[in-house]
PDB file of N, CA, C and O in Angstrom:
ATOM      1  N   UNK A   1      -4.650   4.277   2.375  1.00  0.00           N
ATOM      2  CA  UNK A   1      -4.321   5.216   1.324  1.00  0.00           C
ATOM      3  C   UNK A   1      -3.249   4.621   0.400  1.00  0.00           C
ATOM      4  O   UNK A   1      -3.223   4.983  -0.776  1.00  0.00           O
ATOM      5  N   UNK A   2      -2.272   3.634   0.918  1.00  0.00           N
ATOM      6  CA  UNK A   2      -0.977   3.181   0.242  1.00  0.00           C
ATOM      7  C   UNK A   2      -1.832   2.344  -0.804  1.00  0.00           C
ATOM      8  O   UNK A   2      -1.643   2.305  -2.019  1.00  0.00           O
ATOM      9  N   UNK A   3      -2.715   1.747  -0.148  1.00  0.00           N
ATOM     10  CA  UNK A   3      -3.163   0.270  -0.490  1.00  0.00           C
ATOM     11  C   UNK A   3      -4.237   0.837  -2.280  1.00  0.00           C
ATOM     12  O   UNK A   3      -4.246   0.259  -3.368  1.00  0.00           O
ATOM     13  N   UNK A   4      -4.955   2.099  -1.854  1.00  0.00           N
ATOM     14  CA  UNK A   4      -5.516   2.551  -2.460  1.00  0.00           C
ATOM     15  C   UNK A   4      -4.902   2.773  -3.658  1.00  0.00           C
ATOM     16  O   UNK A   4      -5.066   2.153  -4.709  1.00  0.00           O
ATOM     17  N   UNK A   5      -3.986   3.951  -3.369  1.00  0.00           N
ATOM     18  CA  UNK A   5      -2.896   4.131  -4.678  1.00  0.00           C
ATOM     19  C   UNK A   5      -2.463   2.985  -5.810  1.00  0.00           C
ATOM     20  O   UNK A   5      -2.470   2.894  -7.037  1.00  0.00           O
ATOM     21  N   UNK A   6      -2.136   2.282  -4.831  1.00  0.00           N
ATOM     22  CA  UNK A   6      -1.663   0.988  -5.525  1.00  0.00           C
ATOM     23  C   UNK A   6      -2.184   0.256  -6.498  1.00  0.00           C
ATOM     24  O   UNK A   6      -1.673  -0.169  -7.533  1.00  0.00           O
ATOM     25  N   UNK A   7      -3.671   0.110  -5.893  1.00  0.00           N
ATOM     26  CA  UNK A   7      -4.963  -0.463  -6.675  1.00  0.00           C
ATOM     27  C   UNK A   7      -4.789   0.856  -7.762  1.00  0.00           C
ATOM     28  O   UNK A   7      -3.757   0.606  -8.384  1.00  0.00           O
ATOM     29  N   UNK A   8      -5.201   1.791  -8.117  1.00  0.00           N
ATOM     30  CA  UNK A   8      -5.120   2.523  -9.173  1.00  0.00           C
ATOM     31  C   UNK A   8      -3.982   2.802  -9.685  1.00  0.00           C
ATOM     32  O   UNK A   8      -4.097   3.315 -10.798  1.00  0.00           O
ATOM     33  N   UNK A   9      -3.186   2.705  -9.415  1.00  0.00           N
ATOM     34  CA  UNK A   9      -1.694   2.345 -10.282  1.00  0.00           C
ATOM     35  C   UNK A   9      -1.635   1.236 -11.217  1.00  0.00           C
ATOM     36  O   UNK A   9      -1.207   1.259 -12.371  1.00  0.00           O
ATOM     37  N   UNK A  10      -2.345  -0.184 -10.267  1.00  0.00           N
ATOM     38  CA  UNK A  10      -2.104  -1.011 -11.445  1.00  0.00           C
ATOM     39  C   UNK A  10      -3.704  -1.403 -11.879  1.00  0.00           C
ATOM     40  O   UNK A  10      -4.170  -2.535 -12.010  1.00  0.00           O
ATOM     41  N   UNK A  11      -4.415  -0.052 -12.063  1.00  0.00           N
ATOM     42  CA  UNK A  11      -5.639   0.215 -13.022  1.00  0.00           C
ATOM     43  C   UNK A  11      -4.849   0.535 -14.394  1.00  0.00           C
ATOM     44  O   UNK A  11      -4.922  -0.068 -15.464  1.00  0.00           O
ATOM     45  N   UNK A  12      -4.041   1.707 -14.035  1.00  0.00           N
ATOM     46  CA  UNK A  12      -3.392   2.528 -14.858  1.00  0.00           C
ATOM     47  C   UNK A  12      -2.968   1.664 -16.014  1.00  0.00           C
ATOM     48  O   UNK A  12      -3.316   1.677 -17.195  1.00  0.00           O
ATOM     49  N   UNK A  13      -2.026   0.825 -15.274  1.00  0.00           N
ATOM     50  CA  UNK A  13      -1.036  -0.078 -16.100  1.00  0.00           C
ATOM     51  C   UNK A  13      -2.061  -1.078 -16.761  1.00  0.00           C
ATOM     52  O   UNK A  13      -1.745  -1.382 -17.911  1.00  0.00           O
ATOM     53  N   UNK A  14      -3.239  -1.666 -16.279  1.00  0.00           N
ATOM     54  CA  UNK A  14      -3.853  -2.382 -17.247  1.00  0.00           C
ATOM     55  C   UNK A  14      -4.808  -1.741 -17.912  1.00  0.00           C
ATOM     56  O   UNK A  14      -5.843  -2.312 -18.255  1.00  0.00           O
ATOM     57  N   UNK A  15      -4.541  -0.401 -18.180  1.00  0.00           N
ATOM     58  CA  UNK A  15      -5.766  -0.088 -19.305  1.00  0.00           C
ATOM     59  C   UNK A  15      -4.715   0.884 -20.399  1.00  0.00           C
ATOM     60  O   UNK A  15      -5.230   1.259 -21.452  1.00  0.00           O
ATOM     61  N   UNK A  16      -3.249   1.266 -20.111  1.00  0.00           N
ATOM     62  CA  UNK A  16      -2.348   1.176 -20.986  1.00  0.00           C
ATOM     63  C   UNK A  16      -2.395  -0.036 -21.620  1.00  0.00           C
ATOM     64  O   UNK A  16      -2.736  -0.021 -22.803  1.00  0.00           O
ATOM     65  N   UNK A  17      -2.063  -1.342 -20.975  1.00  0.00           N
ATOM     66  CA  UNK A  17      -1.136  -2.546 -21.571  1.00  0.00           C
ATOM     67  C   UNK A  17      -2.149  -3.511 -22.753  1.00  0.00           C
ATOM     68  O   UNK A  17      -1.899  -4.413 -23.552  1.00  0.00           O
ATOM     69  N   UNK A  18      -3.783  -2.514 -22.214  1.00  0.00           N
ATOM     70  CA  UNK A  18      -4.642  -3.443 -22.898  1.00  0.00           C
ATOM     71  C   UNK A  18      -5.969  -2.565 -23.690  1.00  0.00           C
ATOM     72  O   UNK A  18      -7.009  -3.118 -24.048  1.00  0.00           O
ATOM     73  N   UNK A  19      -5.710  -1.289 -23.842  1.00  0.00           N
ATOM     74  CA  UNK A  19      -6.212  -0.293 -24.644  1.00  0.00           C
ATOM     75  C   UNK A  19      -5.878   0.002 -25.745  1.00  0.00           C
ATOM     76  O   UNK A  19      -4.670  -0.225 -25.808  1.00  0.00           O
ATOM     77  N   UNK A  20      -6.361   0.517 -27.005  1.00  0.00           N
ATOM     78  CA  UNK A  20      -5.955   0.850 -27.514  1.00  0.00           C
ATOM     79  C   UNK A  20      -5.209   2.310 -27.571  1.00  0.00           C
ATOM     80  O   UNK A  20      -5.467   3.020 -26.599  1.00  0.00           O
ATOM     81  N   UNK A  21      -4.313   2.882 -28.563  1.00  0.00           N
ATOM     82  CA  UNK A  21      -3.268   3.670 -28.006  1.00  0.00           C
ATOM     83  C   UNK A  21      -4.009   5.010 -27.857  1.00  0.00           C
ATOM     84  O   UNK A  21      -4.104   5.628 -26.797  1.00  0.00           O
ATOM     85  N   UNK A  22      -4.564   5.419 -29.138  1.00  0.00           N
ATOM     86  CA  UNK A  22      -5.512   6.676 -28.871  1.00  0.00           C
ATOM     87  C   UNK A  22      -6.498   6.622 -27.853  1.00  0.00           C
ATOM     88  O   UNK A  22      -6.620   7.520 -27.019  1.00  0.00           O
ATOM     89  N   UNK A  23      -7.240   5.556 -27.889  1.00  0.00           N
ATOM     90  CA  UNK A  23      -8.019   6.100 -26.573  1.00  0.00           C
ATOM     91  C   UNK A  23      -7.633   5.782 -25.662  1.00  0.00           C
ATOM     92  O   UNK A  23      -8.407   6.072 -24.751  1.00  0.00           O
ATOM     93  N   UNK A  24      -6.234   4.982 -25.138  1.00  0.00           N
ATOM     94  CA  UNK A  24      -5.382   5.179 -23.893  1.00  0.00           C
ATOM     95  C   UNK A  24      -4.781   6.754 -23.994  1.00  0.00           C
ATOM     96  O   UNK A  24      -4.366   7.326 -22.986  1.00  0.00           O
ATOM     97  N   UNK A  25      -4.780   7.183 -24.894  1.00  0.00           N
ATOM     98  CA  UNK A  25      -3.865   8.981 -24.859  1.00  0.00           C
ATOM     99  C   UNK A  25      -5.246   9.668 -24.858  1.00  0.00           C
ATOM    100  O   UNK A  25      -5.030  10.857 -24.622  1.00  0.00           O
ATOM    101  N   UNK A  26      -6.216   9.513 -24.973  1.00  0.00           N
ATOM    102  CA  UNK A  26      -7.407  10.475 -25.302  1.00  0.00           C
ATOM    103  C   UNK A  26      -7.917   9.468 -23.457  1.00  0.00           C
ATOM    104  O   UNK A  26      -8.869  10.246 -23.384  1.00  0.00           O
ATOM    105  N   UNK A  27      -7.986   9.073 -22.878  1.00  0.00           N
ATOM    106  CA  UNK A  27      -8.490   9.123 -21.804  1.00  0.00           C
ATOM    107  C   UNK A  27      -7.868   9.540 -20.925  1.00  0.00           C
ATOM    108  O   UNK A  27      -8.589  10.020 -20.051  1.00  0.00           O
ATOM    109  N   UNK A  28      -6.402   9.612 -20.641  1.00  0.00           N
ATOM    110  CA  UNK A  28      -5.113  10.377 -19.692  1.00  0.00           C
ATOM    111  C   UNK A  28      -5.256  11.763 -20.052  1.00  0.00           C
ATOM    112  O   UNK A  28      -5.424  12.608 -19.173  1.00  0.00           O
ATOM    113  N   UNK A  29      -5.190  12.135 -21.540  1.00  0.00           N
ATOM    114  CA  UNK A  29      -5.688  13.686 -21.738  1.00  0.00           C
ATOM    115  C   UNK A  29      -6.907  14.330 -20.823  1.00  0.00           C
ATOM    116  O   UNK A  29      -6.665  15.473 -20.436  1.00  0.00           O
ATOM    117  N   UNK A  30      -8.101  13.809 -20.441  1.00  0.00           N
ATOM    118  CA  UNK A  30      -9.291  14.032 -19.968  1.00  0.00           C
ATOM    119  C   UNK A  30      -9.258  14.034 -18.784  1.00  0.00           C
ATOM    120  O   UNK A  30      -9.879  14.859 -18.115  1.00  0.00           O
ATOM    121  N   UNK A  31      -8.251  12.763 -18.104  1.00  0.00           N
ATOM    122  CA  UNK A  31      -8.369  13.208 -16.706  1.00  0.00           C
ATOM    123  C   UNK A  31      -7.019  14.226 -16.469  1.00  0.00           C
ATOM    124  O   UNK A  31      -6.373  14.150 -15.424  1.00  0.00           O
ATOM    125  N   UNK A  32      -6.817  14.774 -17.089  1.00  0.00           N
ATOM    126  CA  UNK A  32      -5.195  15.656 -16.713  1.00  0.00           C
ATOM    127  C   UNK A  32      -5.680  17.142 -17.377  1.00  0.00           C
ATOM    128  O   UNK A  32      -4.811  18.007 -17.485  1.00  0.00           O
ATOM    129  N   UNK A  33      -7.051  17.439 -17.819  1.00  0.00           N
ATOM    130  CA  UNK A  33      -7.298  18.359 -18.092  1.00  0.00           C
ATOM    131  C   UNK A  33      -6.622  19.072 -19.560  1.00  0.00           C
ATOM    132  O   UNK A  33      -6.403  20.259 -19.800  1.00  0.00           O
ATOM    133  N   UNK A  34      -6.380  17.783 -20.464  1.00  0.00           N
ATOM    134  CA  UNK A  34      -6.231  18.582 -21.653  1.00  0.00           C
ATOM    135  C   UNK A  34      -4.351  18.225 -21.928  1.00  0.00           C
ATOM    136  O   UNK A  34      -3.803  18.396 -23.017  1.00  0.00           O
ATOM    137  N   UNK A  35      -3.906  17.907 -21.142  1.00  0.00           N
ATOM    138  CA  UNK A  35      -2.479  18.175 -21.045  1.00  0.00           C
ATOM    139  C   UNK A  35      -2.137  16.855 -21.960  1.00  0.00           C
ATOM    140  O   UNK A  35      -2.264  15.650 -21.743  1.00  0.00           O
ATOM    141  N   UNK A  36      -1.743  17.461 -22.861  1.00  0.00           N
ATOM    142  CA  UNK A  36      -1.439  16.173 -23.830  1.00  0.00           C
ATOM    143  C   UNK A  36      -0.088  14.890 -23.426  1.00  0.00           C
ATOM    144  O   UNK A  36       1.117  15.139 -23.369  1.00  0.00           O
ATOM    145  N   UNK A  37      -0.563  13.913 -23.258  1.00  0.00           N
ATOM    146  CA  UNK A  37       0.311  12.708 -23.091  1.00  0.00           C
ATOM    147  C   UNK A  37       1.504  11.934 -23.569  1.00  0.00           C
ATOM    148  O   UNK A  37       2.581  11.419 -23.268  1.00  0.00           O
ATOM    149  N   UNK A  38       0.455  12.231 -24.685  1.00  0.00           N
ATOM    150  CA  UNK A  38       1.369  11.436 -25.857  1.00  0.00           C
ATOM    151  C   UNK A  38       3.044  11.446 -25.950  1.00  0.00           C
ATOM    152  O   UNK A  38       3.726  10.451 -26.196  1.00  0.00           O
ATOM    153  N   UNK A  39       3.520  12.717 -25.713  1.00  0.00           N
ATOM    154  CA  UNK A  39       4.639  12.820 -25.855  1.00  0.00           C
ATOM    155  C   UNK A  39       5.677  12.025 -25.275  1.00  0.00           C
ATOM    156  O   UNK A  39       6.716  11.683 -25.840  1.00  0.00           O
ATOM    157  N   UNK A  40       5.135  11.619 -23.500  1.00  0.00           N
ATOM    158  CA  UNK A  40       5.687  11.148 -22.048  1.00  0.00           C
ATOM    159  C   UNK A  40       5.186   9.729 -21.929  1.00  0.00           C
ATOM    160  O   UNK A  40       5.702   9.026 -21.061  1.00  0.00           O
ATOM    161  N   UNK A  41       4.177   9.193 -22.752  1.00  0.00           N
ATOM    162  CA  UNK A  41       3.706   7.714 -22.836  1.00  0.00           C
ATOM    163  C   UNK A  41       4.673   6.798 -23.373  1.00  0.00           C
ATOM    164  O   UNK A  41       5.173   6.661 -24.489  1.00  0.00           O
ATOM    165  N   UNK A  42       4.818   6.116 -22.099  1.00  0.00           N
ATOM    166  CA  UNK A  42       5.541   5.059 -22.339  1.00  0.00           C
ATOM    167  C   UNK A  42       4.685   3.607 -22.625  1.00  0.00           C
ATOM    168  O   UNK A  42       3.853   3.282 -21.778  1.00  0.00           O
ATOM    169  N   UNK A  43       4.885   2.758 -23.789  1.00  0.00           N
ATOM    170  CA  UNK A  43       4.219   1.765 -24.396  1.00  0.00           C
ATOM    171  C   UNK A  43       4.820   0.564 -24.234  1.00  0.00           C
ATOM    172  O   UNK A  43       4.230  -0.441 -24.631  1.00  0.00           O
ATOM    173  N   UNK A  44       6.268   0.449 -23.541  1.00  0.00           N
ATOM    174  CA  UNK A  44       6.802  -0.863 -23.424  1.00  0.00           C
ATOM    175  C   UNK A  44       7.064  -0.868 -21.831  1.00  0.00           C
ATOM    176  O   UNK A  44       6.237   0.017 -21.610  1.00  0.00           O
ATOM    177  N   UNK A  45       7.371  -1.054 -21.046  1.00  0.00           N
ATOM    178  CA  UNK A  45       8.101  -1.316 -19.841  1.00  0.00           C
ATOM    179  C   UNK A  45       8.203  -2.796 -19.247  1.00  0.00           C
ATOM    180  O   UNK A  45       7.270  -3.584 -19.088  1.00  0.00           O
ATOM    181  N   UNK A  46       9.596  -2.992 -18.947  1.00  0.00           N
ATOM    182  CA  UNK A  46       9.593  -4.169 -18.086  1.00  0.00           C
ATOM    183  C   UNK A  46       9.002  -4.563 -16.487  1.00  0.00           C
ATOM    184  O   UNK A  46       8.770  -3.795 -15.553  1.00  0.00           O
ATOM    185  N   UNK A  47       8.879  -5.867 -16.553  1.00  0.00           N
ATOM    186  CA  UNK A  47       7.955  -6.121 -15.544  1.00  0.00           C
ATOM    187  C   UNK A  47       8.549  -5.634 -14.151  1.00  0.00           C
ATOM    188  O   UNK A  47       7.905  -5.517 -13.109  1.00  0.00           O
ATOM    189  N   UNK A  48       9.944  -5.364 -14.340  1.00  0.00           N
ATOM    190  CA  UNK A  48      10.484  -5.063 -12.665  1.00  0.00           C
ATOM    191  C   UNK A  48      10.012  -3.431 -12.401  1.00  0.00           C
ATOM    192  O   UNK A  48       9.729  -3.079 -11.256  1.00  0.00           O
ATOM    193  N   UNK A  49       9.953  -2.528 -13.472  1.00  0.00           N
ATOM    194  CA  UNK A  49       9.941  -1.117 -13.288  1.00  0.00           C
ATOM    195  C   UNK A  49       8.494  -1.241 -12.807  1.00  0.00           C
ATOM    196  O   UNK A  49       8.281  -0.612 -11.770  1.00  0.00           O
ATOM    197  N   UNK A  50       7.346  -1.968 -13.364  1.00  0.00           N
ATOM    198  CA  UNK A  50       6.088  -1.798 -12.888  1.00  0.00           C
ATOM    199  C   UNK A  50       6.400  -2.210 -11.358  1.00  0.00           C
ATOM    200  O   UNK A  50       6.353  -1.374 -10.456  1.00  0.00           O
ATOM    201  N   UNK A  51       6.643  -3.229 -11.193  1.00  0.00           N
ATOM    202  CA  UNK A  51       6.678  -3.633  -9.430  1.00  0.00           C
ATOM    203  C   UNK A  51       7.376  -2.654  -9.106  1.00  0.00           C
ATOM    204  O   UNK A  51       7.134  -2.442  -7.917  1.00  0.00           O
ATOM    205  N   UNK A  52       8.379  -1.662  -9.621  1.00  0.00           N
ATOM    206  CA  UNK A  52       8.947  -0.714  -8.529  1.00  0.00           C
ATOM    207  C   UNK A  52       7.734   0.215  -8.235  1.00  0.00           C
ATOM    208  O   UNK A  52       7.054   0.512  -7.253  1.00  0.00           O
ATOM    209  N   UNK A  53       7.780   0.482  -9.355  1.00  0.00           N
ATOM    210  CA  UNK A  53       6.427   2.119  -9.453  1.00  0.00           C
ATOM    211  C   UNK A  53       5.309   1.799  -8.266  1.00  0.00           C
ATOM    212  O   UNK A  53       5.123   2.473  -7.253  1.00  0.00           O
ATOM    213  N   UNK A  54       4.523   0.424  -8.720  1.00  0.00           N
ATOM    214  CA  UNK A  54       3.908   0.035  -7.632  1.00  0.00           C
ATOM    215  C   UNK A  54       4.478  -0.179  -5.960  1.00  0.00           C
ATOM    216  O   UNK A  54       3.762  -1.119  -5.615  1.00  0.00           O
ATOM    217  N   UNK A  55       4.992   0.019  -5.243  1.00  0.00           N
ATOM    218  CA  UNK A  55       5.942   0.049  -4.494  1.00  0.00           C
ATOM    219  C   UNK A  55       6.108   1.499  -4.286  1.00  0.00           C
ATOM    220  O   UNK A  55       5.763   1.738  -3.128  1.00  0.00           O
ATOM    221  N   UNK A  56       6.517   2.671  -4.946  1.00  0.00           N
ATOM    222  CA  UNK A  56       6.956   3.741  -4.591  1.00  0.00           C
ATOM    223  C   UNK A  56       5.128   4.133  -4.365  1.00  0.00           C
ATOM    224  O   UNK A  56       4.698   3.889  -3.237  1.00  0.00           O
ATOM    225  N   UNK A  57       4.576   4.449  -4.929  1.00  0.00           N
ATOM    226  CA  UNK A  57       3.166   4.643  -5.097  1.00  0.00           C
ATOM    227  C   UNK A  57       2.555   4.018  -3.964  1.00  0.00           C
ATOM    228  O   UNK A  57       1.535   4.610  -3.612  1.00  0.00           O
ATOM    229  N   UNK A  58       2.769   3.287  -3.466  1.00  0.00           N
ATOM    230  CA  UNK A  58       2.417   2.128  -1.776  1.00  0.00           C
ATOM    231  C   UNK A  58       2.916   3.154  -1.349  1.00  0.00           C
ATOM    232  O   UNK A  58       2.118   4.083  -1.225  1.00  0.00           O
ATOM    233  N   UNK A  59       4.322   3.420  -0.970  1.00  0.00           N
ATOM    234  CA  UNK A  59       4.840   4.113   0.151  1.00  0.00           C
ATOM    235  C   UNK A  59       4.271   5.686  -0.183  1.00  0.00           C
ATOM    236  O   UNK A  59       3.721   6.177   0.802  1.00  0.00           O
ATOM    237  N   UNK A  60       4.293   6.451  -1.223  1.00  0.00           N
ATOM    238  CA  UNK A  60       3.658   7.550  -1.425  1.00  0.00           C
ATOM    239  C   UNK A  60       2.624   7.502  -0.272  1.00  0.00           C
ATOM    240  O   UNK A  60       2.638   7.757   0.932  1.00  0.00           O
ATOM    241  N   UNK A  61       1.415   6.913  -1.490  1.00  0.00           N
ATOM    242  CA  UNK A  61       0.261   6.998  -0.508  1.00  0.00           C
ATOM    243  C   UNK A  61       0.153   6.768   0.958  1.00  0.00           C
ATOM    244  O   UNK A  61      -0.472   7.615   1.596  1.00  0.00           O
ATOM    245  N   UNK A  62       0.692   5.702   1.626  1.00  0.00           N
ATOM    246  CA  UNK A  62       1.022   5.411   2.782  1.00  0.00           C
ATOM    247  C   UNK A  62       1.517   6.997   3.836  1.00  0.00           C
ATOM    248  O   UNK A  62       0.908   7.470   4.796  1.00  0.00           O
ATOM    249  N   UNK A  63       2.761   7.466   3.210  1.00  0.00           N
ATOM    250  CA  UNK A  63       3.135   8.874   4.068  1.00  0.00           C
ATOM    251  C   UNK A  63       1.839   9.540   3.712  1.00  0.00           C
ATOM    252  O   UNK A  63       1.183   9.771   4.728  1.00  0.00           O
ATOM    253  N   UNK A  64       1.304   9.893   2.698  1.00  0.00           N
ATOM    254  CA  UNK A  64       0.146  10.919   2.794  1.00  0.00           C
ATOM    255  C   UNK A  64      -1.059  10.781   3.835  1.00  0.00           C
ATOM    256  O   UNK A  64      -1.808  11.537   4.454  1.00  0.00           O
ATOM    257  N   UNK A  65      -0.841   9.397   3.694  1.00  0.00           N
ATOM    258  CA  UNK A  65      -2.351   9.106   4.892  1.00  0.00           C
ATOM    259  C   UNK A  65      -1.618   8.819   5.832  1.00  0.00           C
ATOM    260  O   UNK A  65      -2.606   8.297   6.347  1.00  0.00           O
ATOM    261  N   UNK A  66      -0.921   8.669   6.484  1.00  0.00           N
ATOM    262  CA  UNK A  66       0.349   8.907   7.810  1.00  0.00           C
ATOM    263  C   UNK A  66      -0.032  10.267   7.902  1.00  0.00           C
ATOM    264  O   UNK A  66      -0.988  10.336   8.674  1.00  0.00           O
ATOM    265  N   UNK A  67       0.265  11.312   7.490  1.00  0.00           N
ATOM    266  CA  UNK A  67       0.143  12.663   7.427  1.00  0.00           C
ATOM    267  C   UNK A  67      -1.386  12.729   7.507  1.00  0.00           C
ATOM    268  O   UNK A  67      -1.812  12.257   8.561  1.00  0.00           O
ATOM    269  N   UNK A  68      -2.181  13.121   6.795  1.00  0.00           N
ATOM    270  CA  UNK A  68      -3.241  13.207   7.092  1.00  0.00           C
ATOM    271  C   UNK A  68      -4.069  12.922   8.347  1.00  0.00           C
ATOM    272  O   UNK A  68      -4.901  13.610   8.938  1.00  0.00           O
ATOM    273  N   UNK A  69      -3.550  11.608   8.587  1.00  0.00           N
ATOM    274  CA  UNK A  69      -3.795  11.144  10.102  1.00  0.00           C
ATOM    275  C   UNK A  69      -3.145  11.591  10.984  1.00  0.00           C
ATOM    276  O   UNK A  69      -3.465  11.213  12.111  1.00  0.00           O
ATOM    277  N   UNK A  70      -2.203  12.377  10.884  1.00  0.00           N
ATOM    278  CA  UNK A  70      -1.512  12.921  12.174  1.00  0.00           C
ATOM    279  C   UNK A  70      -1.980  14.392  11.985  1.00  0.00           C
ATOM    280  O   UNK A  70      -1.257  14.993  12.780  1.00  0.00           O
ATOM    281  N   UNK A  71      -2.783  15.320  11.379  1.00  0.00           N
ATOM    282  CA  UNK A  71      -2.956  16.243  11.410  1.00  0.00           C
ATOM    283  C   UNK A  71      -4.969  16.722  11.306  1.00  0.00           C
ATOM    284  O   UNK A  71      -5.623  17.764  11.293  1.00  0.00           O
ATOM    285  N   UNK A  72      -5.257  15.234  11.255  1.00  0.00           N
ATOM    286  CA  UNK A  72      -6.670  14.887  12.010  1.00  0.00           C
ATOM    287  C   UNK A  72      -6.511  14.807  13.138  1.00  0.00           C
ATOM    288  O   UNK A  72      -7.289  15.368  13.909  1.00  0.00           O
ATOM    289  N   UNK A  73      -5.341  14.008  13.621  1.00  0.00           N
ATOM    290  CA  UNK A  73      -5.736  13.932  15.217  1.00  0.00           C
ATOM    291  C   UNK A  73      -4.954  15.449  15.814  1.00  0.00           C
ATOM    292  O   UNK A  73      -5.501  16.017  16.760  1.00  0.00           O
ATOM    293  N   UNK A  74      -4.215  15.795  15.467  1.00  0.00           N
ATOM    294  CA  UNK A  74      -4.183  17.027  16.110  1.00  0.00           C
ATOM    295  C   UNK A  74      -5.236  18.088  16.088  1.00  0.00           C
ATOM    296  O   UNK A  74      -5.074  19.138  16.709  1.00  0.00           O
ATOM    297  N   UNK A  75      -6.475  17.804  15.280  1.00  0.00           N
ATOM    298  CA  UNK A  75      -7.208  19.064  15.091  1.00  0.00           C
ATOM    299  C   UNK A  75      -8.006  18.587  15.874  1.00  0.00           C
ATOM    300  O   UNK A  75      -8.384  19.477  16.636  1.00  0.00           O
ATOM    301  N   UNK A  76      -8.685  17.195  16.193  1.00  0.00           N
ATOM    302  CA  UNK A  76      -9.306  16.344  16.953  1.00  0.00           C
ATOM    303  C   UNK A  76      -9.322  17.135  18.630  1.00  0.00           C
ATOM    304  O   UNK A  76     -10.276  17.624  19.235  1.00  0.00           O
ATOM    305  N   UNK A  77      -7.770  17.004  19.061  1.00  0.00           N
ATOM    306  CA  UNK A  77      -7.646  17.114  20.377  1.00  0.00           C
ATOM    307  C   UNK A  77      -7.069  18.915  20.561  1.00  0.00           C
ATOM    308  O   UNK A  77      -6.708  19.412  21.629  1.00  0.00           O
ATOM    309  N   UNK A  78      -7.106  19.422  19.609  1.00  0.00           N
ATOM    310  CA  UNK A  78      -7.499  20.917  19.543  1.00  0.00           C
ATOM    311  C   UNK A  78      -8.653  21.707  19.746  1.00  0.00           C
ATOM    312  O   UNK A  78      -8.883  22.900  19.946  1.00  0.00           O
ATOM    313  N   UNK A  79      -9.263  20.731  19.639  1.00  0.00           N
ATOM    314  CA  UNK A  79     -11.088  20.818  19.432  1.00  0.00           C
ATOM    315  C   UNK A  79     -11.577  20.658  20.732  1.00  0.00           C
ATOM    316  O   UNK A  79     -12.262  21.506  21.303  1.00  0.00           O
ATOM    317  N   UNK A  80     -11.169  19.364  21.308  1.00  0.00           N
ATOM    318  CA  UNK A  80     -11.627  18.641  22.623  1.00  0.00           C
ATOM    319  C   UNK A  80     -11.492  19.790  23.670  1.00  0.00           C
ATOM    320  O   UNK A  80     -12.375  20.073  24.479  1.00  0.00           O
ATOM    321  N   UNK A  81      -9.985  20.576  23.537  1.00  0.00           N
ATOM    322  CA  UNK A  81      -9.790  21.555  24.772  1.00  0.00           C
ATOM    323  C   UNK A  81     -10.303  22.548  24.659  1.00  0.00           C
ATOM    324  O   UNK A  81     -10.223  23.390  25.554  1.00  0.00           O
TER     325      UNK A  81
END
């Protein structure tokens, strides 16, 4: 799940860094249901903030599927008895 995130994080970042701007703001609009972007789009960032983001987004995903997996296997051996 960490690993996953990650990979679409730095989807994210290469179709900002290499899109054009409207249809980088007109495709984030579409998957966010309308919620306009533009305002919160950031167009420059340095290369260390991307390696952080990527990194927090690892560990994100990582606890979620930690979690997830610990509340599969409890339903697992809830089941069994």
């Amino acid at each position: 799940m960490g690993s996953l995130s990650a990979v679409l994080y730095g989807a994210s970042m290469l179709i900002v860094m290499t899109g054009p701007r409207d249809t980088v703001v007109a495709f984030f609009n579409s998957i966010l249901h309308g919620i306009d972007v533009r305002p919160i789009m950031r167009w420059e960032m340095p290369w260390w903030e991307m390696v952080v983001g990527i990194m927090e987004v690892f560990i994100i995903g990582w606890l979620c599927g930690a979690a997830l997996a610990t509340f599969y296997n409890l339903i697992g051996r809830k089941a069994e008895t």
